[in-house]
N, CA and C of each residue as an Amber inpcrd file, in Angstrom:
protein
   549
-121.1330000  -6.1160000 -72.0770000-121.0650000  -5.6050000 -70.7180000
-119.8830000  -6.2940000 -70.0500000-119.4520000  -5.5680000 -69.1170000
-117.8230000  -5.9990000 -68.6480000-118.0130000  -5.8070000 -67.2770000
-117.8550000  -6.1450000 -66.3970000-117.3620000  -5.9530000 -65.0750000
-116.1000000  -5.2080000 -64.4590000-116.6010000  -4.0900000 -63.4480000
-115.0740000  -3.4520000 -63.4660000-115.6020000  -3.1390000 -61.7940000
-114.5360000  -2.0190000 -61.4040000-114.7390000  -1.3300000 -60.4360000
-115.1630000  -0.1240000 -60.3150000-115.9290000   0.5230000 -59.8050000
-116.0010000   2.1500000 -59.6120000-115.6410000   2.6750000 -58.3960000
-114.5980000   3.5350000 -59.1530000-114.7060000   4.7510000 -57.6870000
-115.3740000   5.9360000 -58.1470000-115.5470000   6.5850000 -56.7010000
-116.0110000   7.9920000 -56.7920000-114.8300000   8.9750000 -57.0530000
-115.4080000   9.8800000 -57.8360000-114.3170000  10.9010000 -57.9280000
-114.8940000  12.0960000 -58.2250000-114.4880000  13.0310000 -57.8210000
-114.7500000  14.6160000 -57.8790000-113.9240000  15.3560000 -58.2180000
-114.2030000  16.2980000 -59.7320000-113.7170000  16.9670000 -60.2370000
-114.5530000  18.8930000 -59.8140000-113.2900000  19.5120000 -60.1040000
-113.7740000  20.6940000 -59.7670000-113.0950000  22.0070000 -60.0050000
-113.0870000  23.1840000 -60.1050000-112.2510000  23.9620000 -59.5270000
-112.4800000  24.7670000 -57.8060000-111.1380000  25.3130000 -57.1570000
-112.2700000  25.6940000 -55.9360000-110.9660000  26.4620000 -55.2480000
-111.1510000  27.0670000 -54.1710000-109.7150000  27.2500000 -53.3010000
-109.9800000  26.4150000 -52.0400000-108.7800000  26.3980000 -51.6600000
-108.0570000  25.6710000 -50.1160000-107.7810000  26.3640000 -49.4350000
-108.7290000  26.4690000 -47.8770000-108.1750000  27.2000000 -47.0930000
-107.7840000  26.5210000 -45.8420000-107.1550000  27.0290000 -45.0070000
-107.1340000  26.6270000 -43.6160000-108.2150000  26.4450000 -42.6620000
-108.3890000  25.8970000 -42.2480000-109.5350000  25.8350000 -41.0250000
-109.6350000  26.7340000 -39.8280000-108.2860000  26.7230000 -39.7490000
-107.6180000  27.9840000 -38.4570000-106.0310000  28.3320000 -39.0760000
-106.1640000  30.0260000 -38.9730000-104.7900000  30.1980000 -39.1740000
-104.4370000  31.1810000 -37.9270000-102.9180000  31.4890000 -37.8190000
-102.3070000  32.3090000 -36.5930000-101.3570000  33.2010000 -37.3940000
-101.4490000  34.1210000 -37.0410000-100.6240000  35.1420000 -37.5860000
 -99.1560000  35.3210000 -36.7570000 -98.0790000  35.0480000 -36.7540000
 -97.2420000  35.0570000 -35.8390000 -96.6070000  36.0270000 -36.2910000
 -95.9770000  36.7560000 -35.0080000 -95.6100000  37.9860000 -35.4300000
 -94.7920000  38.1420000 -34.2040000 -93.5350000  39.7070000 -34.0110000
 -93.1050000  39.5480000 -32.9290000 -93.7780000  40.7760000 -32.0460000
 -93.4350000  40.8390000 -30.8110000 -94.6230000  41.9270000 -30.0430000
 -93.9530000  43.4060000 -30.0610000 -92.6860000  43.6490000 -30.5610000
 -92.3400000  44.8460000 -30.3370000 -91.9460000  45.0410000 -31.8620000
 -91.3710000  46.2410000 -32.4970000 -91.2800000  46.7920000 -33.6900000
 -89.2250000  45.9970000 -33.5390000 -89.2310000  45.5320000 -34.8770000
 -87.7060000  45.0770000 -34.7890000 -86.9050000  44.8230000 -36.2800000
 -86.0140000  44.5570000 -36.3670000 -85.3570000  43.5310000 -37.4440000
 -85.1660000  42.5360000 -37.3940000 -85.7950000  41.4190000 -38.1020000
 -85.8850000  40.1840000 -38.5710000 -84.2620000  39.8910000 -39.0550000
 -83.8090000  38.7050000 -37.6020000 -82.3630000  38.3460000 -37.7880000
 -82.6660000  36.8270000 -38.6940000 -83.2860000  36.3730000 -38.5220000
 -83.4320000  35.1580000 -39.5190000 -84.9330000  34.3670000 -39.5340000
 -84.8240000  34.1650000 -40.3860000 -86.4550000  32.9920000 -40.5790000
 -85.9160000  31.8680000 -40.9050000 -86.3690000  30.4890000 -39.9350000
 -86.0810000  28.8590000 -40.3690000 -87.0060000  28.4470000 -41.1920000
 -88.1210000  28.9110000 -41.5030000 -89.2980000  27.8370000 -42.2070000
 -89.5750000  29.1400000 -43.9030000 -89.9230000  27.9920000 -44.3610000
 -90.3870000  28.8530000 -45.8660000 -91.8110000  28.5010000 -46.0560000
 -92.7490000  28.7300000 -46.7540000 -93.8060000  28.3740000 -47.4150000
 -93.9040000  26.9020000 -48.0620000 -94.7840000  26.5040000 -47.4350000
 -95.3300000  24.6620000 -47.5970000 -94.7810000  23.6750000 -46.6520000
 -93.4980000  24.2170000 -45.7140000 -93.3830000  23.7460000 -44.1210000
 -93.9170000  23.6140000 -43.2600000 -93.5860000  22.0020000 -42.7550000
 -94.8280000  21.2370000 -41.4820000 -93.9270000  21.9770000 -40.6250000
 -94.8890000  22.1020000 -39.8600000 -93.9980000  22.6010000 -38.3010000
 -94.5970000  22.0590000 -37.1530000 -94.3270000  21.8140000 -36.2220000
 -94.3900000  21.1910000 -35.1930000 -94.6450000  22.4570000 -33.7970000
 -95.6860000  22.0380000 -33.0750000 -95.6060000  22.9150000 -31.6540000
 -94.6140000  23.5340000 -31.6630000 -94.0340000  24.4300000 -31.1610000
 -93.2390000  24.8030000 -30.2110000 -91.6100000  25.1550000 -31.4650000
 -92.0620000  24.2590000 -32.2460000 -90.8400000  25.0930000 -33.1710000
 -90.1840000  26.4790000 -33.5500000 -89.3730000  27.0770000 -33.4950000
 -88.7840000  28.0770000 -33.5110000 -89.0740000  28.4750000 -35.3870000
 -89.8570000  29.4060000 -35.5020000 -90.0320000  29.6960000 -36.6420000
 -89.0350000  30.9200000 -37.6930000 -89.2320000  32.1020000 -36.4790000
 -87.8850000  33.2610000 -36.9770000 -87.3640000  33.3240000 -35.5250000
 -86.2780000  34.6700000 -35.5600000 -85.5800000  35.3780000 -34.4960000
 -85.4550000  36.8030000 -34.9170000 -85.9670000  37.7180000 -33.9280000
 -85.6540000  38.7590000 -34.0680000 -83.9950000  38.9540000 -33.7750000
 -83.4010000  40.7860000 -34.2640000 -82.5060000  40.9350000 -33.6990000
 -82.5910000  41.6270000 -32.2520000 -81.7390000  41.2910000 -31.4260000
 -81.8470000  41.6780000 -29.9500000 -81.8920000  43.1350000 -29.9150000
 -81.4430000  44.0680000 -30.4010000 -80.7230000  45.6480000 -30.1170000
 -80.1720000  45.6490000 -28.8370000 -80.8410000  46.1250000 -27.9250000
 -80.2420000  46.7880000 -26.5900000 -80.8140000  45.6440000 -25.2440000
 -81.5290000  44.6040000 -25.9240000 -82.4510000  43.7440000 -24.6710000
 -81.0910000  43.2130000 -23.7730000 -79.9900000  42.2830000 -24.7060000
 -78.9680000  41.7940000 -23.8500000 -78.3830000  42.1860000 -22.5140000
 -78.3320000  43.4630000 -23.0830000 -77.5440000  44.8700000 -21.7640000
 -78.6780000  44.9030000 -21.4810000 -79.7510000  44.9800000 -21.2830000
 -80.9410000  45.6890000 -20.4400000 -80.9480000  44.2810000 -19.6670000
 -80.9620000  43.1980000 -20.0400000 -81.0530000  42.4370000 -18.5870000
 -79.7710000  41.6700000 -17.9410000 -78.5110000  42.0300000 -18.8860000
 -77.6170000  42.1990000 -18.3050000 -77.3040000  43.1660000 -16.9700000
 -78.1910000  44.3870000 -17.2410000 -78.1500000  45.6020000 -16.2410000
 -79.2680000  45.1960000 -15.4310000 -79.9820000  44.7500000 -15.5770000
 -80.8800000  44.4290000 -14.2360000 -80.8830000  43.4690000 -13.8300000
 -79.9300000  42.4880000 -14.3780000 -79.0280000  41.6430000 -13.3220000
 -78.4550000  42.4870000 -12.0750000 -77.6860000  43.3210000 -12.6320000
 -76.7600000  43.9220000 -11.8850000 -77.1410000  44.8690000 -10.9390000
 -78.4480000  45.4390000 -11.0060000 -79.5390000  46.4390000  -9.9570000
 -79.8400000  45.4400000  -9.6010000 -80.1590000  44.6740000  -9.7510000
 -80.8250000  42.9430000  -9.2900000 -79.7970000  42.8240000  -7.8080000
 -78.6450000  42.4160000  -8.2940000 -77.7010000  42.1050000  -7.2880000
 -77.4850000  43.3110000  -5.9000000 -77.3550000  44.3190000  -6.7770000
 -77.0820000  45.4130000  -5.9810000 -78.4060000  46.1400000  -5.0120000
 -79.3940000  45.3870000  -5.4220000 -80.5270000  45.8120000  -4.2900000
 -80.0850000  44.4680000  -3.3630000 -80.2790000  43.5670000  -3.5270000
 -80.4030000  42.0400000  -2.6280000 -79.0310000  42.5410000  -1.4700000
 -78.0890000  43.3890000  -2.0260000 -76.7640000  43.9770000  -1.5880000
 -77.3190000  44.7070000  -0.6720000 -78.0020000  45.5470000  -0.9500000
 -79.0540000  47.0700000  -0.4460000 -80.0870000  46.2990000   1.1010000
 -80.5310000  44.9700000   0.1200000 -81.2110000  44.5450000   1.8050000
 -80.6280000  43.9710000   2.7120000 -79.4420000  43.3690000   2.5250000
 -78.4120000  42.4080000   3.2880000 -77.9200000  43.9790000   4.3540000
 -77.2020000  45.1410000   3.5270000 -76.6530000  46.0640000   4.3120000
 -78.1180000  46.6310000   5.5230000 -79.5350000  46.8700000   4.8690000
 -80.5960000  47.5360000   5.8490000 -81.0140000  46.2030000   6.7980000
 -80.7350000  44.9010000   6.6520000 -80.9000000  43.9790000   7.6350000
 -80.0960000  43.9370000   9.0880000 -78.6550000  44.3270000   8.4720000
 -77.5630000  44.1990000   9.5380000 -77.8000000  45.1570000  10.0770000
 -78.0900000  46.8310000   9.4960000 -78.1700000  47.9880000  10.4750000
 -79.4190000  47.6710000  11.4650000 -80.4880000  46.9740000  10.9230000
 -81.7280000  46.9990000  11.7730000 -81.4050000  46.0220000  12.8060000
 -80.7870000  45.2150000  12.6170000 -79.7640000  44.1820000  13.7650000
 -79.2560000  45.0190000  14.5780000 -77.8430000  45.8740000  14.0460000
 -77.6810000  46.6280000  15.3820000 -78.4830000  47.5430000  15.8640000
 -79.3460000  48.5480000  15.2300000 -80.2670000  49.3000000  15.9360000
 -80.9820000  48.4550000  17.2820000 -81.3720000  47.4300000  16.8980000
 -82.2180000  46.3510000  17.9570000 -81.2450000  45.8060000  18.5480000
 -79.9870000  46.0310000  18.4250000 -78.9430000  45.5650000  19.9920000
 -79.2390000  46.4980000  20.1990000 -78.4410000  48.1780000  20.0730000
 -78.5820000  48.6900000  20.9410000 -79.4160000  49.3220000  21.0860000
 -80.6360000  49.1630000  20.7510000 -82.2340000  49.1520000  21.3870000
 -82.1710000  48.2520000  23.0540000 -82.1250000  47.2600000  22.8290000
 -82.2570000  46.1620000  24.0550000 -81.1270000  46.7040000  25.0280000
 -80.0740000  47.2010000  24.9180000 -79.0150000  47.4760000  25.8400000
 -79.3160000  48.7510000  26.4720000 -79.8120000  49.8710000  25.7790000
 -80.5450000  50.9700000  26.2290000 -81.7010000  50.9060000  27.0280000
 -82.6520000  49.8160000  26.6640000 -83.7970000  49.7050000  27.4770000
 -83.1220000  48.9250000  28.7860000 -81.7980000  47.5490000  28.6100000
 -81.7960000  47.4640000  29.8650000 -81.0160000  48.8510000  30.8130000
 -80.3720000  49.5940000  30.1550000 -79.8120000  50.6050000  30.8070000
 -80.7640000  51.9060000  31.3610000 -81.8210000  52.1470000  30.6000000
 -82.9570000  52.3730000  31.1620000 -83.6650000  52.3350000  32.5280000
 -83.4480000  50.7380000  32.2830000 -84.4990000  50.1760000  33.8050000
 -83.3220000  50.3690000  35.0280000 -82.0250000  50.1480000  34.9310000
 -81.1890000  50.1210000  35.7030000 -81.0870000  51.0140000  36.6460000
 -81.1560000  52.4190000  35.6630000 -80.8150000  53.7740000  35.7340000
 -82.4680000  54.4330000  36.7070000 -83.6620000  53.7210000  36.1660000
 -84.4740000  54.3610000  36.8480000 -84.6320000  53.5520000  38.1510000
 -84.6160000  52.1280000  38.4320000 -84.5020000  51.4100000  39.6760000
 -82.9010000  52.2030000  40.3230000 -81.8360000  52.2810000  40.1040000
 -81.1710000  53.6430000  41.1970000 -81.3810000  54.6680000  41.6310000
 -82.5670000  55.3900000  40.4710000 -82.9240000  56.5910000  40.5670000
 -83.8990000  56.5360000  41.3640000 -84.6790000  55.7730000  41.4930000
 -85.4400000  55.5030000  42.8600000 -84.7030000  55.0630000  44.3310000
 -84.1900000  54.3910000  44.2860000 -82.7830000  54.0930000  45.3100000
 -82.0270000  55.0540000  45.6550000 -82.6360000  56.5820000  45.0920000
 -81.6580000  57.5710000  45.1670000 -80.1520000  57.4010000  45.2170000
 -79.8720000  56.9210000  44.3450000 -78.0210000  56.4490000  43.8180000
 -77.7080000  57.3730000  43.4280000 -78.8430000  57.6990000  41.8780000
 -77.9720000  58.6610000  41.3560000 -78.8640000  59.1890000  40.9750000
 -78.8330000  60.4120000  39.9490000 -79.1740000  61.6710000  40.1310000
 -80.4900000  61.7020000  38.9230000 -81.4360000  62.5210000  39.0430000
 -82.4830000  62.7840000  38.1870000 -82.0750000  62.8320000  36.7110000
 -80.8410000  63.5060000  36.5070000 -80.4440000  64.0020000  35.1940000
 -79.7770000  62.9150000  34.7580000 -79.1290000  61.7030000  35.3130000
 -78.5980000  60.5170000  35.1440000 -79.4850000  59.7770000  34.3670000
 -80.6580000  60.0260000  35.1910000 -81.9020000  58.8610000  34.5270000
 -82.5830000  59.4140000  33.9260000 -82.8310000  60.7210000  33.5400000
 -82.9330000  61.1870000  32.0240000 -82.5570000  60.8880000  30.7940000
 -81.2720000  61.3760000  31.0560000 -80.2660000  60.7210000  30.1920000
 -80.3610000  59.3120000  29.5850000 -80.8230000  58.4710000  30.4640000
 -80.9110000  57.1410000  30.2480000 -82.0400000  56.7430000  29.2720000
 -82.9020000  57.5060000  29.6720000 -84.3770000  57.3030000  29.2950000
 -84.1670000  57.9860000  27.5980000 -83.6450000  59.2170000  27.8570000
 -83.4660000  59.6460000  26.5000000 -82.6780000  59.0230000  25.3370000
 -81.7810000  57.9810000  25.8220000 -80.9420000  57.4620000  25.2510000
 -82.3060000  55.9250000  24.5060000 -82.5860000  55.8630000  25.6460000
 -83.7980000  54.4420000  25.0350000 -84.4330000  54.8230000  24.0290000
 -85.0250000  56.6720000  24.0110000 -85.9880000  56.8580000  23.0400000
 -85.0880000  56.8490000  21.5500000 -84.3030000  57.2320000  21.7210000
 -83.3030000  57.4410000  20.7050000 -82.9120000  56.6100000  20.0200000
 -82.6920000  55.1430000  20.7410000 -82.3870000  53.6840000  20.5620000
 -83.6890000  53.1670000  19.4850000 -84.9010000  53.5000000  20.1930000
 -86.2400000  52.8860000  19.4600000 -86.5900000  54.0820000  18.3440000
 -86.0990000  55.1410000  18.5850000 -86.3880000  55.7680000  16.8640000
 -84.7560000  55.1930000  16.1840000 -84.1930000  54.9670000  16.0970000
 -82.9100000  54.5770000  15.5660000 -83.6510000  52.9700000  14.6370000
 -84.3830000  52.3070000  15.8640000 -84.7160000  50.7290000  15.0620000
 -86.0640000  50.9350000  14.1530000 -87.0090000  52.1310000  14.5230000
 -88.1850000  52.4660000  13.5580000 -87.6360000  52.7750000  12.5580000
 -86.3660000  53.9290000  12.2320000 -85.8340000  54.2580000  11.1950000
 -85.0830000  53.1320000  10.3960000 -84.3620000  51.9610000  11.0240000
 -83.8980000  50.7130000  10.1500000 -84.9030000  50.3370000   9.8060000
 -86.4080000  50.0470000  10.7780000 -87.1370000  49.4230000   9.8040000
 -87.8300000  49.5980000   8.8280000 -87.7500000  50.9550000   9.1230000
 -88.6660000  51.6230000   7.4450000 -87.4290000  51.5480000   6.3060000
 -86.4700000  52.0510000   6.5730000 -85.3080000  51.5470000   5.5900000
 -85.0510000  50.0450000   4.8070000 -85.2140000  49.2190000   5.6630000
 -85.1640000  47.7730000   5.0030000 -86.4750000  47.6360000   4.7320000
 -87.7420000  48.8310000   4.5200000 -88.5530000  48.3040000   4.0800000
 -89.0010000  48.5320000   2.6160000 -88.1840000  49.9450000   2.3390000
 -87.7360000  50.6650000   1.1610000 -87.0590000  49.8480000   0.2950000
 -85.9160000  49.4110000   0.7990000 -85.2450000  48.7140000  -0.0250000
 -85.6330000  46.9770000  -0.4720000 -86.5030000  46.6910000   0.7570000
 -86.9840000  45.2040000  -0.4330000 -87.8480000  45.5940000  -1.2440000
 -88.6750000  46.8120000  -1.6600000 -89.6250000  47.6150000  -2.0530000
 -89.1130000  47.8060000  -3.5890000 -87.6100000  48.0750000  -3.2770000
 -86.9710000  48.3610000  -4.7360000 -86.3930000  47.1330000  -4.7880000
 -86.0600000  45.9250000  -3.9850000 -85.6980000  44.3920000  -4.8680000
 -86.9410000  44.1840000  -5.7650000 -87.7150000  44.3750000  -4.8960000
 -89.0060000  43.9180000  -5.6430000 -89.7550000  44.8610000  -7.2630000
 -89.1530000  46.2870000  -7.1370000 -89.2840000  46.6420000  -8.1600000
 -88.4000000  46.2270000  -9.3710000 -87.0130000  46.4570000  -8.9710000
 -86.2040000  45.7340000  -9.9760000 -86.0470000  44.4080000 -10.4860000
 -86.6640000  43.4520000  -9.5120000 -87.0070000  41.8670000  -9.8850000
 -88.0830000  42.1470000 -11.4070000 -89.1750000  42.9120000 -10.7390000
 -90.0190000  43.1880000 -11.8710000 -89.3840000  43.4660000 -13.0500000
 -88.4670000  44.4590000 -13.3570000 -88.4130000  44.9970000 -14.3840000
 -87.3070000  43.9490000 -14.8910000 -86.3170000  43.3110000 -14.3550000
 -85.5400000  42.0030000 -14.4520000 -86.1790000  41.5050000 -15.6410000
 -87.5310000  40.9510000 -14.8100000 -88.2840000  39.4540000 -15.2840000
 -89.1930000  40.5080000 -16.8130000 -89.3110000  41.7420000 -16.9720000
 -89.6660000  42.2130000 -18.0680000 -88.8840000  41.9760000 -19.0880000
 -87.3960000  42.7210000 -18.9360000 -86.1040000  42.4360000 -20.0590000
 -86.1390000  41.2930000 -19.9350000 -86.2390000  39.8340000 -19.1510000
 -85.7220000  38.4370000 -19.6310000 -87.1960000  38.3420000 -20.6850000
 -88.4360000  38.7990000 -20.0260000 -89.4880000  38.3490000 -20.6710000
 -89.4230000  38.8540000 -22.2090000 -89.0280000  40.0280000 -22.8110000
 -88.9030000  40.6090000 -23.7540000 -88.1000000  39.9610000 -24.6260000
 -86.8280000  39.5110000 -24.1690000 -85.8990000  39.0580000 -24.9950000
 -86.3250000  38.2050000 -25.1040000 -86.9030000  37.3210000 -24.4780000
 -87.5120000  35.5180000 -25.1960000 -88.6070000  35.7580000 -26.0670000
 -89.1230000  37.2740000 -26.2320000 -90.4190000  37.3210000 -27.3210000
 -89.5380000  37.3520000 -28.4570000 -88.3580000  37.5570000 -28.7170000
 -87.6520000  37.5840000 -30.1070000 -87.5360000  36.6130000 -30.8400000
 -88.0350000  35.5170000 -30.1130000 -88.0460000  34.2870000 -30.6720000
 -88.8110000  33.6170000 -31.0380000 -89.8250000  33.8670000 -32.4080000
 -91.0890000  33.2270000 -32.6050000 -90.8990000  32.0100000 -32.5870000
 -92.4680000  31.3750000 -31.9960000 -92.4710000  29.8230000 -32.1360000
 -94.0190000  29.3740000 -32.3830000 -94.1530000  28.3400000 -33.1850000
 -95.3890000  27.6770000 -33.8160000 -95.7580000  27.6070000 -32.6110000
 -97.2560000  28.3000000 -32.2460000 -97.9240000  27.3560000 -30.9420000
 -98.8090000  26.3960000 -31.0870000 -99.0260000  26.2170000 -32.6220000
 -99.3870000  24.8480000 -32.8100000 -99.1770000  24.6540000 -34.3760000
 -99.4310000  22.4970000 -34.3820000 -98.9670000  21.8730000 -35.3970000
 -99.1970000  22.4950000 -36.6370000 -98.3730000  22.3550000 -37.7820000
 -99.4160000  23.0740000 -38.8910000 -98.2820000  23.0970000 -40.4590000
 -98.9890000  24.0610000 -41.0580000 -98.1460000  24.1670000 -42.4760000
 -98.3230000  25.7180000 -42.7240000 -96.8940000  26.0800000 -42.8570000
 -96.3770000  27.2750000 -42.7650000 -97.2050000  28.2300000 -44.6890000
 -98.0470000  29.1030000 -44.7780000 -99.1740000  29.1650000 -45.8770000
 -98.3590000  30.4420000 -46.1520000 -98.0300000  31.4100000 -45.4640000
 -97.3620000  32.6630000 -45.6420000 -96.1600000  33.0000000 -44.6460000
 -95.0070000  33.8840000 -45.6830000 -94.0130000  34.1990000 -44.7950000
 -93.5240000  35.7850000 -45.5870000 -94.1640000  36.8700000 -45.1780000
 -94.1290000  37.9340000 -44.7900000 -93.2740000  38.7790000 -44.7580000
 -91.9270000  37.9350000 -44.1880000 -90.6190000  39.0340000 -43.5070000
 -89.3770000  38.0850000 -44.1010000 -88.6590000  38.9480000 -44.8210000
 -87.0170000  38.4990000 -45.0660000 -86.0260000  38.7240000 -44.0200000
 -84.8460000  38.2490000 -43.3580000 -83.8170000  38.3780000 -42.6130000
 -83.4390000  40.0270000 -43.0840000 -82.8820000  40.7080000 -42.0590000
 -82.8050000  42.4060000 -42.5670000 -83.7670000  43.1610000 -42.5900000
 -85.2740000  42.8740000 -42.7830000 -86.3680000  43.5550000 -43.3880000
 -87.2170000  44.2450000 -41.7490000 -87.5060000  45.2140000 -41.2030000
 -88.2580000  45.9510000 -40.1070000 -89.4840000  45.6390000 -40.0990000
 -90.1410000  45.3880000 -39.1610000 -91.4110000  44.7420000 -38.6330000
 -91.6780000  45.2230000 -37.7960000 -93.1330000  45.2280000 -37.9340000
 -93.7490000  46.5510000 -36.7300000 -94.8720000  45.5690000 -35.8940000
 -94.3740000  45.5130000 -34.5630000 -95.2330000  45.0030000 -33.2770000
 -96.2460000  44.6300000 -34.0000000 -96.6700000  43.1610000 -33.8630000
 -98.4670000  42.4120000 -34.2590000 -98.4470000  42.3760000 -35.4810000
 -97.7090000  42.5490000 -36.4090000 -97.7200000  42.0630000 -37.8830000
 -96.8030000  41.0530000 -38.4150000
């Protein structure tokens, strides 16, 4: 009899699976511009795994940059008109009161201070009409911001990334090869 050590050991056959897996995939149908990781790669959070190719996203939020700008353009111009409508809103109403305190003073004439009066109403539909106008148009900043922040949002989906730590078990798609949204 001899003295030794024992370990435990377990022999077997069996498979290995993951505990949790994620299927990463990109959200719209595209061509696969490159893959960084291969099969049996640690990856880390947030790592950039493939890239789609862009097609038309660049110009699409290149262009709604540019509706972008050109509305913010659109409310700057319906701000200033609703500015002057509301001067000469206020200059009409004081010309208004002027016109009807003479017209009582018998200065001047009935049709004088008509005139006057008609000119006020004219003044205050002139500033209702700026303000429904500048209200249209932040209406469409605000639509085109949206669709902005869609194309920026879209184009950053081209860029898969690990959302968590792990080891890369399958890779699916070659650089060149078409991929269809969620696979």
């Amino acid at each position: 009899v001899t003295s030794g050590e024992v370990s435990p050991a377990l022999f077997g056959i069996g498979t290995i699976e993951a505990q949790r897996s994620y299927l990463i995939g990109p959200t719209a149908a595209g061509r696969v511009k490159r893959v960084l990781v291969d099969v049996g790669d640690t990856v880390n959070a947030g790592q950039v795994l493939a890239e789609m190719e862009p097609v038309d996203l660049d110009s699409r939020v290149a262009a709604s940059a540019s509706a972008l700008a050109r509305g913010q353009s659109a409310v700057a111009t319906a701000e200033a008109q609703l500015r002057d409508a509301q001067s000469r809103q206020e200059l009409a109403t004081v010309e208004a009161r002027r016109a009807a305190d003479l017209g009582t003073a018998g200065v001047i004439s009935q049709s004088a201070v008509d005139t006057a009066r008609q000119a006020k109403s004219a003044a205050d539909a002139q500033v209702a009409s700026a303000e429904a106008a500048l209200a249209g148009v932040r209406r469409d900043l605000s639509r085109l911001d949206a669709e902005g922040g869609s194309a920026r949002q879209q184009r950053a989906n081209i860029v898969l990334v690990a959302p968590v730590a792990g080891v890369v078990i399958s890779r699916d798609a070659e650089p060149g090869s078409t991929v269809i949204a969620g696979q």
